[in-house]
N, CA, C and O atoms as a GROMACS GRO file, in nm:
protein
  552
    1UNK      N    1  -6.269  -5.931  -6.680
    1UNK     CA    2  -6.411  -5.904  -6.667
    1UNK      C    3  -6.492  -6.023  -6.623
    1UNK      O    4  -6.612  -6.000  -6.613
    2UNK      N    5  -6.455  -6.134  -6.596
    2UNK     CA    6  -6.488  -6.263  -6.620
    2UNK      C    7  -6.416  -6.382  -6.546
    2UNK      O    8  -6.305  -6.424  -6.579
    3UNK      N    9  -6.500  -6.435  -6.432
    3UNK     CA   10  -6.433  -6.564  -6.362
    3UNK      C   11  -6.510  -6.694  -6.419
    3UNK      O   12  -6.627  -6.720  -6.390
    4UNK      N   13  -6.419  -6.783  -6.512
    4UNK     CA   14  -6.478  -6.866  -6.570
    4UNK      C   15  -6.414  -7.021  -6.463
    4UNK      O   16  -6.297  -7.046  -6.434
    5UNK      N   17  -6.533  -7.098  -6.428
    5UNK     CA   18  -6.485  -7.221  -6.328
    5UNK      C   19  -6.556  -7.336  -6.431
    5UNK      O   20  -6.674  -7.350  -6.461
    6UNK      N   21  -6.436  -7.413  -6.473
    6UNK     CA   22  -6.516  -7.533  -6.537
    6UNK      C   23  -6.551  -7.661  -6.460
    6UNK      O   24  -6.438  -7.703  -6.436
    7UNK      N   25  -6.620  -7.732  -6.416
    7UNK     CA   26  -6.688  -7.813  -6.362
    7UNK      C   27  -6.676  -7.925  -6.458
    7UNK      O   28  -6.629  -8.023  -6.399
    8UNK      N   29  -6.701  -7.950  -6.585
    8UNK     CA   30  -6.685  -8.088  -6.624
    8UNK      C   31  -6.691  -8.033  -6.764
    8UNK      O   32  -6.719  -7.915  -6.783
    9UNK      N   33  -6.659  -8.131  -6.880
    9UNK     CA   34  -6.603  -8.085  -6.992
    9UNK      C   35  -6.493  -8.039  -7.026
    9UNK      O   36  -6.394  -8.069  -6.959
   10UNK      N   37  -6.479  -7.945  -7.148
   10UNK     CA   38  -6.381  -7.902  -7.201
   10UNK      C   39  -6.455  -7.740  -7.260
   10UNK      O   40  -6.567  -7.720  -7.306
   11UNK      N   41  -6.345  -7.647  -7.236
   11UNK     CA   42  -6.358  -7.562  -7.272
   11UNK      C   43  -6.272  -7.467  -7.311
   11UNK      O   44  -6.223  -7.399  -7.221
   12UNK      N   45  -6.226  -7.434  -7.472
   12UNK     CA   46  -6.142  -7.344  -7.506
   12UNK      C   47  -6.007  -7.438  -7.511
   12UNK      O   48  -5.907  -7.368  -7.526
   13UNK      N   49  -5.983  -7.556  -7.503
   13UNK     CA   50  -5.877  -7.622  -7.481
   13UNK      C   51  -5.829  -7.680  -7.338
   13UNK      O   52  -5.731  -7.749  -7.308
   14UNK      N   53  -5.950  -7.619  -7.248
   14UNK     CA   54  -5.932  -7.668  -7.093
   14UNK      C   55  -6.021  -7.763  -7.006
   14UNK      O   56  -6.133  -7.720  -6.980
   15UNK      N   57  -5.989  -7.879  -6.961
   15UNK     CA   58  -6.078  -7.962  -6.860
   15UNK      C   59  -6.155  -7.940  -6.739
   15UNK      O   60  -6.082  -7.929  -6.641
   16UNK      N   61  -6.238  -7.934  -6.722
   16UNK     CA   62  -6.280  -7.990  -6.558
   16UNK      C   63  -6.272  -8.078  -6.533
   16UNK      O   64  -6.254  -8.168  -6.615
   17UNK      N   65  -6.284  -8.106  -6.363
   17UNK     CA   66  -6.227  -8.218  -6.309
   17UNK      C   67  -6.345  -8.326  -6.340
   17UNK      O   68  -6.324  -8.446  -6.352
   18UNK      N   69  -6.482  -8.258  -6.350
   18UNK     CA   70  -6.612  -8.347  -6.331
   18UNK      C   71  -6.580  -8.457  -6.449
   18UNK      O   72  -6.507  -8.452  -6.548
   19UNK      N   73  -6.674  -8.566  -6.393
   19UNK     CA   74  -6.671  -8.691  -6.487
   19UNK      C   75  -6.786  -8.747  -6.548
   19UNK      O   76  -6.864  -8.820  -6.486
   20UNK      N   77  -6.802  -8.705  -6.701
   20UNK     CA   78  -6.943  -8.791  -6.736
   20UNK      C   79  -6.968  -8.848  -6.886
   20UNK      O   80  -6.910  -8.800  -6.984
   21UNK      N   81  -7.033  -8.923  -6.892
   21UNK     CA   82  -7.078  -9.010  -6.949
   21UNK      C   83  -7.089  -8.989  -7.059
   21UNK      O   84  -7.013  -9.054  -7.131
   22UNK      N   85  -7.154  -8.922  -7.105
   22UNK     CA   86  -7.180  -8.797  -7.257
   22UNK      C   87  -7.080  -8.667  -7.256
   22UNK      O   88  -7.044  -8.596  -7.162
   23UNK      N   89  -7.050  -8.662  -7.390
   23UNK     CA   90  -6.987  -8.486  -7.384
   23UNK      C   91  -7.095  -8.427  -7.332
   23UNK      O   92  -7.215  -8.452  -7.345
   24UNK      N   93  -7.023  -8.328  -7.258
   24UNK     CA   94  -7.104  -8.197  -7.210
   24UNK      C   95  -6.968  -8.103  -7.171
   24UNK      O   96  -6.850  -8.134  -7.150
   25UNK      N   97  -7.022  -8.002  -7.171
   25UNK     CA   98  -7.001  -7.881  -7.106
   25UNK      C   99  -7.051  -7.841  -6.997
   25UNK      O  100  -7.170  -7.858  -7.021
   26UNK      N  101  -7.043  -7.774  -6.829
   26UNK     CA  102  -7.062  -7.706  -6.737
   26UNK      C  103  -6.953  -7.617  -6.680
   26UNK      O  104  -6.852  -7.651  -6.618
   27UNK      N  105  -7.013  -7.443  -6.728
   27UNK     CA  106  -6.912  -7.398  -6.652
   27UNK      C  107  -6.994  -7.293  -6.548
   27UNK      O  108  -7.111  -7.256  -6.559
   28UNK      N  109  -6.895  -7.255  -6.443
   28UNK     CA  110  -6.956  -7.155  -6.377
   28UNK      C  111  -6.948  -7.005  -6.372
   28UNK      O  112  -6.891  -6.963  -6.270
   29UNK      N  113  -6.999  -6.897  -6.473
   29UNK     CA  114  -6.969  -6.807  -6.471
   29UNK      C  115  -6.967  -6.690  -6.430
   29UNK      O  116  -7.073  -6.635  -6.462
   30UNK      N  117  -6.850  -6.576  -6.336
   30UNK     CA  118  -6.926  -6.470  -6.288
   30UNK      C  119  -6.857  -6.400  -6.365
   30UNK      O  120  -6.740  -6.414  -6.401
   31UNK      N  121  -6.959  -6.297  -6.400
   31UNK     CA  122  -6.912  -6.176  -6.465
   31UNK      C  123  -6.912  -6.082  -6.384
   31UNK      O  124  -7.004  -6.066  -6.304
   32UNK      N  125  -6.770  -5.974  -6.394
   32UNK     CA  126  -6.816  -5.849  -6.374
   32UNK      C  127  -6.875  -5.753  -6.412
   32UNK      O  128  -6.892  -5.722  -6.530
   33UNK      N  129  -6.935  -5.663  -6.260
   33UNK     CA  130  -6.992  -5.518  -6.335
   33UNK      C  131  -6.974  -5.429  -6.434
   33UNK      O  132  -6.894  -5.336  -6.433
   34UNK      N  133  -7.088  -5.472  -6.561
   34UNK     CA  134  -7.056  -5.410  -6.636
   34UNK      C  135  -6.960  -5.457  -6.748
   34UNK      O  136  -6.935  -5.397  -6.853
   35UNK      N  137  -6.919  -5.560  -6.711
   35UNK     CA  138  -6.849  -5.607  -6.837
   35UNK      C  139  -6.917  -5.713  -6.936
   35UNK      O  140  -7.036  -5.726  -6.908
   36UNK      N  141  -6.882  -5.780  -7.029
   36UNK     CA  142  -6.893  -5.875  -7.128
   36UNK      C  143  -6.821  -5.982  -7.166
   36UNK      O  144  -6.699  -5.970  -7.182
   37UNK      N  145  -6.875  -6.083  -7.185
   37UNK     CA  146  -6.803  -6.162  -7.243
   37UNK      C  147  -6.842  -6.236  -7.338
   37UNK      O  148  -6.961  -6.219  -7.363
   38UNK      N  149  -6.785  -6.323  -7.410
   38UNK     CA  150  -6.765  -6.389  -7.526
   38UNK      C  151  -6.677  -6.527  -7.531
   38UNK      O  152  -6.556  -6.547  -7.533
   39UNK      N  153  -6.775  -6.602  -7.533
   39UNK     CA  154  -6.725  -6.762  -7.436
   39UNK      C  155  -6.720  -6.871  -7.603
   39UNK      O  156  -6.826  -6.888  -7.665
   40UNK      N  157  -6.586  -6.932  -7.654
   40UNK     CA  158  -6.592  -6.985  -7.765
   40UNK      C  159  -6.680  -7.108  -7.717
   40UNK      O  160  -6.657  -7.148  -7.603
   41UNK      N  161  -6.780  -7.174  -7.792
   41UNK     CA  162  -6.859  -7.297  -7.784
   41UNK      C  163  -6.854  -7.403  -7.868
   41UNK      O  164  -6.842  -7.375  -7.987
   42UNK      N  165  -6.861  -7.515  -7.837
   42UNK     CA  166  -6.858  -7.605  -7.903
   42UNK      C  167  -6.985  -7.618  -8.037
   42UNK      O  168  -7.100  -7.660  -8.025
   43UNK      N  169  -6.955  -7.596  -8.092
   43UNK     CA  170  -7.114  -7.587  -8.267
   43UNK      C  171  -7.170  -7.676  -8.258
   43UNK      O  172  -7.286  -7.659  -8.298
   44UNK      N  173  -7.143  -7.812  -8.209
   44UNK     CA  174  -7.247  -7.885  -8.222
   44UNK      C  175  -7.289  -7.916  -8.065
   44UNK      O  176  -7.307  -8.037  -8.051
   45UNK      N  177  -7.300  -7.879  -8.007
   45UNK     CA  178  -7.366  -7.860  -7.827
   45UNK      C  179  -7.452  -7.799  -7.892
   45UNK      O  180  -7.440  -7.757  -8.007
   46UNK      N  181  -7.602  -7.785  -7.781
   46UNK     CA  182  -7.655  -7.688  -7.717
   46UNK      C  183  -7.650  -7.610  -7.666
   46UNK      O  184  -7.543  -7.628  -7.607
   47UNK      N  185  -7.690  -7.507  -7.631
   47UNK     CA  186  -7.600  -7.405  -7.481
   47UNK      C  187  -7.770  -7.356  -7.461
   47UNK      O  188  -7.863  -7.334  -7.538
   48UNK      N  189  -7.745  -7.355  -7.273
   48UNK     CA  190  -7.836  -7.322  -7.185
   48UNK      C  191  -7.791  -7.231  -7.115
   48UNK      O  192  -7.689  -7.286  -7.072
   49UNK      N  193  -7.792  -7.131  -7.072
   49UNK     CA  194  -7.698  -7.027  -6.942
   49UNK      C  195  -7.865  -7.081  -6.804
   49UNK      O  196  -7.987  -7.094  -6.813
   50UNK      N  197  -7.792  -7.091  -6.730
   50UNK     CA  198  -7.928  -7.047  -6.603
   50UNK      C  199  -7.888  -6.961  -6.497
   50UNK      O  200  -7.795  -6.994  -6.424
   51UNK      N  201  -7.964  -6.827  -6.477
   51UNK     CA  202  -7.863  -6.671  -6.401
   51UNK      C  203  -7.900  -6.758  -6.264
   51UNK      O  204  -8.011  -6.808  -6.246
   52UNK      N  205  -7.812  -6.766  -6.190
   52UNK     CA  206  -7.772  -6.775  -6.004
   52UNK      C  207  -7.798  -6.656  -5.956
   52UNK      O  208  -7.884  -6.651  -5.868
   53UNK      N  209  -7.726  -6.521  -6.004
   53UNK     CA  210  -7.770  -6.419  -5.927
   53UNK      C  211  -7.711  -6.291  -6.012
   53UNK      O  212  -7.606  -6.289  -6.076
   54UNK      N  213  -7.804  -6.185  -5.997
   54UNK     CA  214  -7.793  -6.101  -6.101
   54UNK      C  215  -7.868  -6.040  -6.250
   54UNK      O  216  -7.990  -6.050  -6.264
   55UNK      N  217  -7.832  -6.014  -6.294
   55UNK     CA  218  -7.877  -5.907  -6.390
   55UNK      C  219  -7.798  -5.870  -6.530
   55UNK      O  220  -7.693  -5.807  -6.522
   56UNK      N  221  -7.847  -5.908  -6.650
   56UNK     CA  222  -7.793  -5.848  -6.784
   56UNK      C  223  -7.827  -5.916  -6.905
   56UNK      O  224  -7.945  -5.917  -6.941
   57UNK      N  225  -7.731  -5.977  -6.975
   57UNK     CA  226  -7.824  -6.029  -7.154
   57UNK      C  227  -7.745  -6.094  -7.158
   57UNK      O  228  -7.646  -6.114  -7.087
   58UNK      N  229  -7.817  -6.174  -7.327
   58UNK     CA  230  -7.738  -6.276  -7.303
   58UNK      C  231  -7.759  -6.260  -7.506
   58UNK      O  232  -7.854  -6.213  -7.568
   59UNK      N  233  -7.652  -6.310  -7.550
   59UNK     CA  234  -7.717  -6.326  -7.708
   59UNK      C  235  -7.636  -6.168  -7.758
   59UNK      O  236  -7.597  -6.075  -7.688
   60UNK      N  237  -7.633  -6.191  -7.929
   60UNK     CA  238  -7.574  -6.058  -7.967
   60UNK      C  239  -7.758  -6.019  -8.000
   60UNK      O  240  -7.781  -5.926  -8.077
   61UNK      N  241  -7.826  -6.062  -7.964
   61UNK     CA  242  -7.993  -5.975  -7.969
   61UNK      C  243  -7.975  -5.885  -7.829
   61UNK      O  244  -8.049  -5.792  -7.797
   62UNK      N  245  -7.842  -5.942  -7.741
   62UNK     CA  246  -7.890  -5.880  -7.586
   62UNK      C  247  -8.040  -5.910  -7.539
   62UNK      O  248  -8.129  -5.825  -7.536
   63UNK      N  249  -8.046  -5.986  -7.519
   63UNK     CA  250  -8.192  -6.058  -7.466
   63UNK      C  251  -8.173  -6.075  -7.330
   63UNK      O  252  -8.084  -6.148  -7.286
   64UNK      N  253  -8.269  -5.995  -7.243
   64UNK     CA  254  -8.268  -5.951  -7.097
   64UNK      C  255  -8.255  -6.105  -7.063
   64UNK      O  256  -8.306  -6.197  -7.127
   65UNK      N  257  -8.168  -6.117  -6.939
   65UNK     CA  258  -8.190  -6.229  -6.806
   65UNK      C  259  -8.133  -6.176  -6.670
   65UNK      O  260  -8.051  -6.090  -6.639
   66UNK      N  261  -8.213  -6.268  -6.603
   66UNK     CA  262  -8.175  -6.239  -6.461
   66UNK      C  263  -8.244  -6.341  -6.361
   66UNK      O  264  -8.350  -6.399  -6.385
   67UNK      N  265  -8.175  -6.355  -6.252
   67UNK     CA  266  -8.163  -6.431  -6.189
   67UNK      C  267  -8.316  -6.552  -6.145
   67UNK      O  268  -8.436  -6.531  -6.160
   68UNK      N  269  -8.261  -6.644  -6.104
   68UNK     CA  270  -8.347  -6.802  -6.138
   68UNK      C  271  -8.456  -6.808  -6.283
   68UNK      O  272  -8.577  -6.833  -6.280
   69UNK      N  273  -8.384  -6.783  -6.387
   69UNK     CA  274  -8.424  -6.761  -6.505
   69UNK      C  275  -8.350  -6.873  -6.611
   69UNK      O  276  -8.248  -6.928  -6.568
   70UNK      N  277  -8.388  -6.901  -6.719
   70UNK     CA  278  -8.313  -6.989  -6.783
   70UNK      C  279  -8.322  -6.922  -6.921
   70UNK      O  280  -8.420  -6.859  -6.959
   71UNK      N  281  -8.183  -6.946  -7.007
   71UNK     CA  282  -8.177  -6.897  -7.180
   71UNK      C  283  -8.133  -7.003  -7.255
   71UNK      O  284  -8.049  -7.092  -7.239
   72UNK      N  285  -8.206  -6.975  -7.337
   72UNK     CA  286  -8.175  -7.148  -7.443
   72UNK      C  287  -8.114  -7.070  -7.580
   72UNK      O  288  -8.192  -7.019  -7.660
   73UNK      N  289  -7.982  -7.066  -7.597
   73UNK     CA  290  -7.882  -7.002  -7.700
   73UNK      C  291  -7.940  -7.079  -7.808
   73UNK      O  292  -8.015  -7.174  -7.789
   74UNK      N  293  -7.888  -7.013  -7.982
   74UNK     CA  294  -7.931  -7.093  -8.059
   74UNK      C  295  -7.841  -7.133  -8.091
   74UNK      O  296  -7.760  -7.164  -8.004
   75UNK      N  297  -7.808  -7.153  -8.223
   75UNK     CA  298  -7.659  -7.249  -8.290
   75UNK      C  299  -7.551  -7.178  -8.323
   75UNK      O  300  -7.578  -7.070  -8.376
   76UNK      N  301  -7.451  -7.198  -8.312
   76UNK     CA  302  -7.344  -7.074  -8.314
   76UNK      C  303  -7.206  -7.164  -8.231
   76UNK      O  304  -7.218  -7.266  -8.163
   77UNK      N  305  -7.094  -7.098  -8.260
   77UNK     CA  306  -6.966  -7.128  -8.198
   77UNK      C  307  -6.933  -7.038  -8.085
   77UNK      O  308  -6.813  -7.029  -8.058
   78UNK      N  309  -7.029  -6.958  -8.004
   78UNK     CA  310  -6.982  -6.870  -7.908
   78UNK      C  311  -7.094  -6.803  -7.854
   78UNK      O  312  -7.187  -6.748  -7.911
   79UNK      N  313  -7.066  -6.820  -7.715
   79UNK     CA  314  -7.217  -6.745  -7.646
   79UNK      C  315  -7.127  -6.614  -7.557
   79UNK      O  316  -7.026  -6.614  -7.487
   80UNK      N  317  -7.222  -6.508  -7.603
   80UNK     CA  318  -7.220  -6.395  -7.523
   80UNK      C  319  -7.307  -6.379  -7.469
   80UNK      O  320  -7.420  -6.416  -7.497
   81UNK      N  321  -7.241  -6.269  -7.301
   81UNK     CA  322  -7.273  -6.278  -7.174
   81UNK      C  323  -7.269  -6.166  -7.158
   81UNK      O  324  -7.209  -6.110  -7.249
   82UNK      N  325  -7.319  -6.079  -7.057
   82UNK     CA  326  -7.277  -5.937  -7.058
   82UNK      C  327  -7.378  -5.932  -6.900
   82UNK      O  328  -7.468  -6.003  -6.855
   83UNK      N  329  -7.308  -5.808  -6.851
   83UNK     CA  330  -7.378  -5.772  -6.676
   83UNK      C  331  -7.412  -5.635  -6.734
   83UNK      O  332  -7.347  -5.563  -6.810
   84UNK      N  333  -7.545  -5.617  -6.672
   84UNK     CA  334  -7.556  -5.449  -6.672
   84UNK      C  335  -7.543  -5.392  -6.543
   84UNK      O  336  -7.529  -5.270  -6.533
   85UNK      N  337  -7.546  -5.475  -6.427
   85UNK     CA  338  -7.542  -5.378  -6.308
   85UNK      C  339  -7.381  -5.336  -6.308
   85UNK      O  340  -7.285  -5.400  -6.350
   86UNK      N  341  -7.387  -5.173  -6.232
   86UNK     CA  342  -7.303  -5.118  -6.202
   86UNK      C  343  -7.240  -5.180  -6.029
   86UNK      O  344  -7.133  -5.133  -5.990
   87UNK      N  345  -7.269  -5.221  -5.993
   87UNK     CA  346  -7.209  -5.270  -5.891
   87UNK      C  347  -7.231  -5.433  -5.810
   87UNK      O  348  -7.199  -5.463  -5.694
   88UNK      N  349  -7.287  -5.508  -5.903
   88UNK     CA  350  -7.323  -5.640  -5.816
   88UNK      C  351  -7.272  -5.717  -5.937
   88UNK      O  352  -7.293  -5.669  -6.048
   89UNK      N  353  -7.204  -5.839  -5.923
   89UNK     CA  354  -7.118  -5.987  -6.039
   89UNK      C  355  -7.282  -5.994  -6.091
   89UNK      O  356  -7.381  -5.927  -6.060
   90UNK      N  357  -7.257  -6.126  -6.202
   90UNK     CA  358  -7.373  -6.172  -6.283
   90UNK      C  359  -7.303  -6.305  -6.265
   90UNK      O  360  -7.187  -6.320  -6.305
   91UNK      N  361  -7.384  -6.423  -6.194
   91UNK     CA  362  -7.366  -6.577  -6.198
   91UNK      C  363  -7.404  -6.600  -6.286
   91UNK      O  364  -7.480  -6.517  -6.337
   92UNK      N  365  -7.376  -6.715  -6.350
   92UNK     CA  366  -7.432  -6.819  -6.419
   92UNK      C  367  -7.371  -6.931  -6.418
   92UNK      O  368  -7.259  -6.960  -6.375
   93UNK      N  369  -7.506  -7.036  -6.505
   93UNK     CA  370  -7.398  -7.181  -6.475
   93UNK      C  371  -7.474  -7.218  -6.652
   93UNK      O  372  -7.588  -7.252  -6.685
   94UNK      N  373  -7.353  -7.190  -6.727
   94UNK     CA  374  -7.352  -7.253  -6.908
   94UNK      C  375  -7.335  -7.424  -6.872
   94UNK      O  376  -7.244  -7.481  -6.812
   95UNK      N  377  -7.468  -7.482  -6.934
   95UNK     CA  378  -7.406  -7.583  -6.980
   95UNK      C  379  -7.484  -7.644  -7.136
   95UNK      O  380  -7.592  -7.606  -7.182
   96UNK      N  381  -7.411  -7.728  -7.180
   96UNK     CA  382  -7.494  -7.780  -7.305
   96UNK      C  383  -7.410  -7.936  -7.332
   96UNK      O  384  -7.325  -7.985  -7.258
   97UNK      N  385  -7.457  -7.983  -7.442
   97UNK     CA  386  -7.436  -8.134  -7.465
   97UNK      C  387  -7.446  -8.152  -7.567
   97UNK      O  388  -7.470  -8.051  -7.633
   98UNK      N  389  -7.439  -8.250  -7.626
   98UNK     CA  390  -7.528  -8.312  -7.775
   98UNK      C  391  -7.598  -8.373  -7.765
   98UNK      O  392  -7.595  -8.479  -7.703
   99UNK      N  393  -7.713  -8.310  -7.840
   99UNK     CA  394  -7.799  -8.302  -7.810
   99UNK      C  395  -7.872  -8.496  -7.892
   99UNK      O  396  -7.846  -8.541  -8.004
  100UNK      N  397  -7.943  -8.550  -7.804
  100UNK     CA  398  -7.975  -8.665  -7.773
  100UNK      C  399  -8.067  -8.697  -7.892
  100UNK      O  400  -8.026  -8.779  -7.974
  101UNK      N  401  -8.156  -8.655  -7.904
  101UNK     CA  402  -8.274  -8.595  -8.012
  101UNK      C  403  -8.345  -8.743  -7.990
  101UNK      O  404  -8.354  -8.826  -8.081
  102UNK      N  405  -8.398  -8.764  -7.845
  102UNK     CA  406  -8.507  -8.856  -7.816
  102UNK      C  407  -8.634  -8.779  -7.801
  102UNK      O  408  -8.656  -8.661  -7.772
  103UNK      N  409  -8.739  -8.915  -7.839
  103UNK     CA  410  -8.878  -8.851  -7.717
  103UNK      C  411  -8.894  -8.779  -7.616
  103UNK      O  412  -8.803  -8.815  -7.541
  104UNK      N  413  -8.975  -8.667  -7.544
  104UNK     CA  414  -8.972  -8.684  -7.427
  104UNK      C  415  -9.095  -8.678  -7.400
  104UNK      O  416  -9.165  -8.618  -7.483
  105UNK      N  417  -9.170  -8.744  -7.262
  105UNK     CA  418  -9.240  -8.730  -7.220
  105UNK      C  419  -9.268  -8.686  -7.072
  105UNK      O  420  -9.292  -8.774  -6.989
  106UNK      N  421  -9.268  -8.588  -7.043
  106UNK     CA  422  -9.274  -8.544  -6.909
  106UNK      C  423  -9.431  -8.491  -6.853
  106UNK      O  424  -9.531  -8.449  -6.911
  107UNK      N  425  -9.396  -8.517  -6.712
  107UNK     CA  426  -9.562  -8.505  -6.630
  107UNK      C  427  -9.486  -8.422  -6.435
  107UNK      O  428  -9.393  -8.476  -6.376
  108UNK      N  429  -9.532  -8.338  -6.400
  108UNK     CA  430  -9.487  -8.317  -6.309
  108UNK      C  431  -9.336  -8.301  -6.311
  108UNK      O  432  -9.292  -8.249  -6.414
  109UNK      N  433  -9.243  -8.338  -6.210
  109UNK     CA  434  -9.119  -8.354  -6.182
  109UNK      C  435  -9.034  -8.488  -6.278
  109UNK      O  436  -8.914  -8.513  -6.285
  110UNK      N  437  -9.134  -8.547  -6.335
  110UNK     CA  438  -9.045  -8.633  -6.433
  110UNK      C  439  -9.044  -8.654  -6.557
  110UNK      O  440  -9.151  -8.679  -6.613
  111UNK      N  441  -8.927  -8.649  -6.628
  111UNK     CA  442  -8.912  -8.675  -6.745
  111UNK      C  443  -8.815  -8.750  -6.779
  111UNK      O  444  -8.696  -8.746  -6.748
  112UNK      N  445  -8.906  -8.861  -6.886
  112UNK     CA  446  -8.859  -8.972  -6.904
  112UNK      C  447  -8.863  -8.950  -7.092
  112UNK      O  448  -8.866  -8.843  -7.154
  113UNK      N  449  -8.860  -9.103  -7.150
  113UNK     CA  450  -8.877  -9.095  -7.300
  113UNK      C  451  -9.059  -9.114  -7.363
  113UNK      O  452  -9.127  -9.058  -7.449
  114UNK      N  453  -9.078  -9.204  -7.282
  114UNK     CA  454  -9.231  -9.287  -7.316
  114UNK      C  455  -9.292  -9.240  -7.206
  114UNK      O  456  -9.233  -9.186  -7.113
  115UNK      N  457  -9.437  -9.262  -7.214
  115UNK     CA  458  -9.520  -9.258  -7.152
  115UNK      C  459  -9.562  -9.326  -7.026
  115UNK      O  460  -9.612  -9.308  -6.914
  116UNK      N  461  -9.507  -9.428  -7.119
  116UNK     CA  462  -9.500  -9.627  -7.010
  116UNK      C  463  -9.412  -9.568  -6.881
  116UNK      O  464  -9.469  -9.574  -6.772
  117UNK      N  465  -9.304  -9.522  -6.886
  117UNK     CA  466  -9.166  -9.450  -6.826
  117UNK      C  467  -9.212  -9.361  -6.721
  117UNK      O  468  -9.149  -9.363  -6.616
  118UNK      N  469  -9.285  -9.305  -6.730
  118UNK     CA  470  -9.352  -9.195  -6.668
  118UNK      C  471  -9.454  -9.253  -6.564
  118UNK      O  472  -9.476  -9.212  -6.450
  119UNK      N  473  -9.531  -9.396  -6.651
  119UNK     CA  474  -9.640  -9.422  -6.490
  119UNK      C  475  -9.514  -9.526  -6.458
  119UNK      O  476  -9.531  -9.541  -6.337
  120UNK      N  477  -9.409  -9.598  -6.488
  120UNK     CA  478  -9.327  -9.669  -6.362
  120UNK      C  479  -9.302  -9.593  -6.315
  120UNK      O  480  -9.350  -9.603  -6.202
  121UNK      N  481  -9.221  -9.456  -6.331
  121UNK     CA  482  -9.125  -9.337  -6.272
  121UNK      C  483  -9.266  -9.324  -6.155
  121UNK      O  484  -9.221  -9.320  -6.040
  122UNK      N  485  -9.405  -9.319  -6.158
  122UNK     CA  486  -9.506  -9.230  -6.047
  122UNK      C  487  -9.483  -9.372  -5.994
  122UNK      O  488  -9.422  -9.369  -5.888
  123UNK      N  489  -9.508  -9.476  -6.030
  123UNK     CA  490  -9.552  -9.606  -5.938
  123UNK      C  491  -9.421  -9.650  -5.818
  123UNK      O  492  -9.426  -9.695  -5.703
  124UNK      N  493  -9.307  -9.614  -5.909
  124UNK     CA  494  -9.151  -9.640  -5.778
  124UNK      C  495  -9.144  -9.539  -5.714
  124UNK      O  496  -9.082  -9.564  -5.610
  125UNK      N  497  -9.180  -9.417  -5.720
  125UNK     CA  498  -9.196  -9.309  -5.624
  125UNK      C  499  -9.312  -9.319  -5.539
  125UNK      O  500  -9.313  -9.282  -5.421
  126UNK      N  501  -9.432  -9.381  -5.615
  126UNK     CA  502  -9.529  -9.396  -5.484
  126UNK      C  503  -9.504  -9.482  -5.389
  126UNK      O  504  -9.531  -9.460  -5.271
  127UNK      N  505  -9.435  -9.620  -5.443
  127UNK     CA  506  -9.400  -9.714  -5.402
  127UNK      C  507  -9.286  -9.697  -5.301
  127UNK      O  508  -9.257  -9.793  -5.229
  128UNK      N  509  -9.211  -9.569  -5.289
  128UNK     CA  510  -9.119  -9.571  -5.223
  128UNK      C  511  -8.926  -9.602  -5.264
  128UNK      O  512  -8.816  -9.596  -5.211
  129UNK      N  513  -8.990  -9.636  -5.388
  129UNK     CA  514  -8.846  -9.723  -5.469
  129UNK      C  515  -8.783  -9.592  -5.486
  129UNK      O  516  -8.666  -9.628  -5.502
  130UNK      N  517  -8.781  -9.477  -5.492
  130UNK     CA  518  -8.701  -9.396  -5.511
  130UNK      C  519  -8.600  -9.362  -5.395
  130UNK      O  520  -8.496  -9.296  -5.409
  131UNK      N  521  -8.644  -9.414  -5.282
  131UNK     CA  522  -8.563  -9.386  -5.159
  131UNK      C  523  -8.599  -9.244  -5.123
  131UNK      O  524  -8.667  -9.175  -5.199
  132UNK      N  525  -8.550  -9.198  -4.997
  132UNK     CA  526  -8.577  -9.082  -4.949
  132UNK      C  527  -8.439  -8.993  -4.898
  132UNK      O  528  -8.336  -9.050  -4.861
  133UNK      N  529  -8.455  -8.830  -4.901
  133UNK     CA  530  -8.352  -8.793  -4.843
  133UNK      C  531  -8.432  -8.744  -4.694
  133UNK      O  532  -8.540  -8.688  -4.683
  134UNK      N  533  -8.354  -8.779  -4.608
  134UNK     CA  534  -8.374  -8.750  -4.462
  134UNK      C  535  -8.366  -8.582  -4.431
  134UNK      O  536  -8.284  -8.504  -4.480
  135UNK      N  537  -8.490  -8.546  -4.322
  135UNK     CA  538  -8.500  -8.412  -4.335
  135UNK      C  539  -8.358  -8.431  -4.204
  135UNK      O  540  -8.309  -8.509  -4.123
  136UNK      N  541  -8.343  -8.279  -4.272
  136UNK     CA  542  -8.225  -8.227  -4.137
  136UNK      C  543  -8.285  -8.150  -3.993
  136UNK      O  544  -8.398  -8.101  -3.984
  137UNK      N  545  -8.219  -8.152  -3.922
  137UNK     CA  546  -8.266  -8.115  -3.760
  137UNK      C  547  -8.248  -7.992  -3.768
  137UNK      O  548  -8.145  -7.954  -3.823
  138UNK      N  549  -8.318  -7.922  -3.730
  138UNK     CA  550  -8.275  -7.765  -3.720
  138UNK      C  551  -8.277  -7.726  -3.554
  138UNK      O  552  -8.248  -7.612  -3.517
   0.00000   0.00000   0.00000
């Protein structure tokens, strides 16, 4: 019912290839039409699902999602997934971490810890210090 692609972490006893810094988890999930699943989780992570494309719930509340939407799971050893369409997959991309339990302070597109953080973060972007990505030619 279920194409599970792990990207980085560990899951269920299995690796992705990705490499990082902090535990985390990222996987990529499609479900099929109409089916369910039931993904074991790490208890002390977070878990986030964010739908790519598609339609169904998420939670044993079944709490509607669908696509460019985000769900913030609560505490638990296992997140369920489920598709309601009869004929189209349900994407998603689960990920969670441990959770950091800093400040945050965010303004616009950035989030940092402090406040201070936030006018360097505007001043190297005004300034240009962030570098640029080059538009493409069409």
């Amino acid at each position: 019912g279920a194409l599970l692609r792990i990207i980085a972490g560990e899951l269920a006893g299995h690796a992705g290839p990705g490499v990082t810094h902090t535990p985390i988890t990222l996987v990529h999930a499609t479900v099929s039409p109409n089916a369910e699943i039931t993904i074991p989780w790490n208890s002390s992570f977070n878990a986030l699902a964010y739908v790519l494309t598609g339609r169904g719930y998420a939670g044993t509340s079944r709490a509607p999602i669908m696509a460019h939407t985000l769900t913030v799971f609560g505490s638990g050893d296992h997140i369920k997934i489920g598709n309601t369409s009869s004929s189209e997959d349900l994407d998603i991309l689960l990920l969670g971490g441990e959770p950091i339990r800093e400040p945050v302070a965010h303004y616009g597109p950035f989030v940092m810890n402090t406040r201070a953080e936030l006018i360097q973060a505007f001043e190297d972007y005004q300034s240009g210090r962030m570098g640029n990505i080059p538009a493409e030619t069409l």
